[in-house]
C-alpha positions in Angstrom: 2.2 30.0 7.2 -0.6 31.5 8.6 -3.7 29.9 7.8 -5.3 27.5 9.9 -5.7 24.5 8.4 -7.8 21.1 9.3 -7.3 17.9 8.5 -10.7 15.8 8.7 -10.6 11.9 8.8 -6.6 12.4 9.8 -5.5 8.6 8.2 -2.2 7.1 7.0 -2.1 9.9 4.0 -3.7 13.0 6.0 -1.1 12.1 8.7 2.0 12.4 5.9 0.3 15.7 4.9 0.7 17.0 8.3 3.9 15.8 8.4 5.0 17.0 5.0 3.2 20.6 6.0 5.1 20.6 9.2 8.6 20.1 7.3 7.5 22.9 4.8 7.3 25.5 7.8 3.9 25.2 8.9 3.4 25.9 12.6 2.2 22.7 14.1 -0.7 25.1 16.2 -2.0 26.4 13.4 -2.7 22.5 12.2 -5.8 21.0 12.9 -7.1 17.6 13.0 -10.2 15.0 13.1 -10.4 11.6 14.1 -12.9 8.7 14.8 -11.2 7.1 17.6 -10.1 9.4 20.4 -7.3 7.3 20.8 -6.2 8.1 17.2 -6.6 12.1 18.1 -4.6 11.2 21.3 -1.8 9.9 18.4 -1.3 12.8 16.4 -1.4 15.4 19.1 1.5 13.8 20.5 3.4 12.7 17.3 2.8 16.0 15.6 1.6 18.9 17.9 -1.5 19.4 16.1 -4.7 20.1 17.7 -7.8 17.7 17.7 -10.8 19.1 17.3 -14.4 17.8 15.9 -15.5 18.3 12.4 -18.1 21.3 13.6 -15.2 22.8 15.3 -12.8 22.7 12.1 -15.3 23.6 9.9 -16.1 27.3 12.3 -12.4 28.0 13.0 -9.8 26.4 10.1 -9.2 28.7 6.8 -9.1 25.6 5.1 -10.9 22.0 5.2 -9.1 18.8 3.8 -11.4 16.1 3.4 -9.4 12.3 4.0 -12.2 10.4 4.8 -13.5 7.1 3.0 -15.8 8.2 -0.1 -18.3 6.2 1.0 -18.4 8.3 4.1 -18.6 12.0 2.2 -22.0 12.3 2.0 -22.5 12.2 6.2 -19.4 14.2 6.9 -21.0 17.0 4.6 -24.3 16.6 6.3 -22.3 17.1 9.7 -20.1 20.0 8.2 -22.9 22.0 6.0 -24.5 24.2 8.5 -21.2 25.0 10.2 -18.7 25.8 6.7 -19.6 29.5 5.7 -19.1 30.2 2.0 -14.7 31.9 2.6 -13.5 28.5 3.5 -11.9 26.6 0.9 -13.0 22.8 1.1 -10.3 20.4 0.0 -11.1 16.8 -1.0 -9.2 13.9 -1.0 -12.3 11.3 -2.2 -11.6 9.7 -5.4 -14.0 9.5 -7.6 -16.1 12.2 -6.3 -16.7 15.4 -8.2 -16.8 18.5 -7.0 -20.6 19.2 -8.2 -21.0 16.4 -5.0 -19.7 19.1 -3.1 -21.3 22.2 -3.8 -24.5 20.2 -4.0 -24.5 20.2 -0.6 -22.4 23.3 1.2 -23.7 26.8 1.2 -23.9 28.2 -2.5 -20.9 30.1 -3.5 -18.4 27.8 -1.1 -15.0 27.1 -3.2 -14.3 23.3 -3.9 -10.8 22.2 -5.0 -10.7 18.2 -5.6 -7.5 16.3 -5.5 -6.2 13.1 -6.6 -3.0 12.1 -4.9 -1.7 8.8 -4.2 0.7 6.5 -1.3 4.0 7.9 -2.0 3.1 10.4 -0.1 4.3 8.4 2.8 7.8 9.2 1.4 7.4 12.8 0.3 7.0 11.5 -3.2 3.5 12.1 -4.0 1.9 12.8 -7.4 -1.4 15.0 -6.9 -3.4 16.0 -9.4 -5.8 19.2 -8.1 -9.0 20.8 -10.1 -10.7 23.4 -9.3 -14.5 23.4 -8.6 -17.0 26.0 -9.8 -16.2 28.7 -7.1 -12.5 28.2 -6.7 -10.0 31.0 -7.8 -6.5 31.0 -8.5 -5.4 31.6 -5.2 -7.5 28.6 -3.8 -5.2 26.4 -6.4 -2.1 27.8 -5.6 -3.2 27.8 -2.0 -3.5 23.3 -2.6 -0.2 23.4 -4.7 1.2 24.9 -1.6 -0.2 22.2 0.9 0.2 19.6 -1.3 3.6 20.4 -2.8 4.6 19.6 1.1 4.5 16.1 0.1 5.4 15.4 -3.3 4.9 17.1 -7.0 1.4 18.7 -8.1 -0.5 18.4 -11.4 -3.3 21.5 -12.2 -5.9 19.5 -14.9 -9.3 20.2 -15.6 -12.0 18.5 -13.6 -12.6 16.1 -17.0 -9.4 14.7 -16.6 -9.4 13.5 -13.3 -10.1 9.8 -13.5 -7.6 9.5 -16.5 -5.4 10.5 -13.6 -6.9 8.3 -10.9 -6.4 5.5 -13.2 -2.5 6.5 -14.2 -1.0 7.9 -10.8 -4.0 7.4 -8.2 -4.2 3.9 -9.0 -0.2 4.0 -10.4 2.2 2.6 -7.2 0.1 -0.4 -6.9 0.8 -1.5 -10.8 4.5 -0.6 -10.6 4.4 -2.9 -6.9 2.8 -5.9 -9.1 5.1 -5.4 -11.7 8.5 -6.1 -9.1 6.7 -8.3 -7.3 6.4 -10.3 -10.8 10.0 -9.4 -11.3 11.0 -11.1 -8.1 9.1 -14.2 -8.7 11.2 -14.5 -12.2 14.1 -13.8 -10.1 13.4 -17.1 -7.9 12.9 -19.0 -10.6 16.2 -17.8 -12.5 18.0 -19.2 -9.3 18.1 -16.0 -7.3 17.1 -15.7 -3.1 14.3 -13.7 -2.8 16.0 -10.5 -0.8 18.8 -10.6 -3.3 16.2 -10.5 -6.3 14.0 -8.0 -4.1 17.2 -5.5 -3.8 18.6 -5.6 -7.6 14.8 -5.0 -8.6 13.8 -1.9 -6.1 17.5 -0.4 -6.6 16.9 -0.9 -10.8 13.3 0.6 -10.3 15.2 3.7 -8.3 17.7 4.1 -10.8 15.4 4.3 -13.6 13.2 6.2 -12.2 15.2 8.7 -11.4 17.1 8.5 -15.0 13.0 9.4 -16.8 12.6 12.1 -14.0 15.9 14.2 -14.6 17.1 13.3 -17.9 14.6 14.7 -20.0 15.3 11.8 -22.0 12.1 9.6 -24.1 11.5 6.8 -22.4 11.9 4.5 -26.0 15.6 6.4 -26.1 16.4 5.3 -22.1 15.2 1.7 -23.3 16.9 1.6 -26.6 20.3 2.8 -25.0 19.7 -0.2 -23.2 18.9 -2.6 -25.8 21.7 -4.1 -27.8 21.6 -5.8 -30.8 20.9 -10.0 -30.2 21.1 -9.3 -27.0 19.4 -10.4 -23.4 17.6 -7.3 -23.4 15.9 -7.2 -26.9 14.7 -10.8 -26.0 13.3 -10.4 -22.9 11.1 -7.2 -24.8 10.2 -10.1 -27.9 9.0 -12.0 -24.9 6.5 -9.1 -23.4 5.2 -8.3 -26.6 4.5 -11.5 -28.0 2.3 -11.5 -24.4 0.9 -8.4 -25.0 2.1 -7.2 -22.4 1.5 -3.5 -24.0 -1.6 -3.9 -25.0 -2.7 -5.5 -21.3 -1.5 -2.1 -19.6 -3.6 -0.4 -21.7 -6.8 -1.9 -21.0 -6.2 -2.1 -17.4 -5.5 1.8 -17.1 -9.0 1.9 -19.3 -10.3 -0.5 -16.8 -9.4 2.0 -13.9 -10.4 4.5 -15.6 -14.0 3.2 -15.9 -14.4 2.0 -12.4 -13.5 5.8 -11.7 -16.0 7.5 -13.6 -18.7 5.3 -12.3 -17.8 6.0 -8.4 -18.2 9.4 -9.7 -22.2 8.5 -11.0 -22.8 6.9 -7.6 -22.7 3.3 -9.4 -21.5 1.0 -6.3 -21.0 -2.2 -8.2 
């Protein structure tokens, strides 16, 4: 890889992309990165080789700029950044909920803005990231993220609308599947079962199934029918969820997340 490429606001997830980029054959000199805390620059440059740098600096000499910091904090680091970010660098954000109008609002007209949506797994190379182009973005600048991103997990292309349907589905996703075995356990404590032997039969069925959706090109209903025998424990186990609605609660959470989303995109704070 060539391109320089900075990583602004380097936290817990713009560290695993440096990582992941690293893995995928970048050259760790050609990695740039920005951090609050001096003692956090201090961090990577040892843990990764990468180069710290401040935002001005990134912004005059990186091909590319990944935004990572808080979305509450955009608007000043585009203040800093705008009179230093010259309309051939492709600006990357990471900021849920924040469209990239937000962005080319404030950078030099003409300055391509690719927004993406990925979420924690990529801490384990398993990320889901969904990427949209802004108004000046080309192909290449999207196959360009794909290539970053794809250093870290699987990537999604959608149109801009779609985004918080996707914040609300895999943004948002890990944390529902967490509170779904961490219910799991619970029932497992209850049926009799220690906690670490209830944790390990739920994380290695979780794996298992996962795996199973990803790479048998199977319907989910067929995986669970193949599953679910006539009277038996299984069928009354899924009686019990839908009798709670258990369906129907899912579905007006993700709606839920997907509200919240669309009104940190209209600058509604509460």
């Amino acid at each position: 890889m060539t391109q320089r490429v900075a990583v602004l606001g380097t936290g817990k997830i713009g560290e695993a992309l440096l990582s992941g980029m690293i893995g995928a054959g970048w050259a760790p000199t050609d990695l740039l990165v920005t951090a609050r805390r001096r003692e956090r620059a201090d961090e990577l440059r040892a843990r990764h080789g990468v180069t710290p740098v401040t935002n001005a600096e990134a912004a005059r000499t990186a091909d590319t700029l990944i935004l990572t910091v808080k979305p509450q904090d955009m608007g000043t680091l585009l203040d800093e950044l705008a009179p230093d970010v010259p309309t051939d660098r492709l600006v990357i954000s990471g900021a849920a909920g924040i469209p990239t109008s937000f962005f080319e609002e404030r950078l030099a007209p003409g300055t391509p803005v690719v927004r993406v949506m990925t979420n924690t797994p990529a801490l384990v190379d398993e990320a889901m990231s969904v990427i949209s182009a802004g108004t000046h973005a080309t192909a290449a600048h999207l196959t360009h993220t794909e290539e970053i991103f794809g250093a870290v997990g699987k990537t999604l292309r959608v149109p801009e609308s779609q985004q918080d349907a996707c914040t609300a589905l895999s943004g948002s996703g890990p944390a529902y599947f967490f509170y779904l075995v961490e219910a799991m356990t619970d029932a497992g404590i209850l049926l009799g079962l220690p906690r670490d032997k209830a944790h390990d039969l739920i994380v290695q069925s979780a794996i298992g199934a996962a795996k199973m959706l990803r790479d048998s090109g199977e319907h989910p209903v067929k995986l669970r029918e193949n599953v679910t025998s006539p009277a038996g424990t299984t069928i009354n186990a899924i009686r019990e969820l839908e009798s709670h609605g258990v369906r129907a609660a899912l579905i007006a959470a993700l709606e839920a997340a997907r509200d919240r989303s669309r009104e940190l995109a209209s600058g509604t704070k509460d």
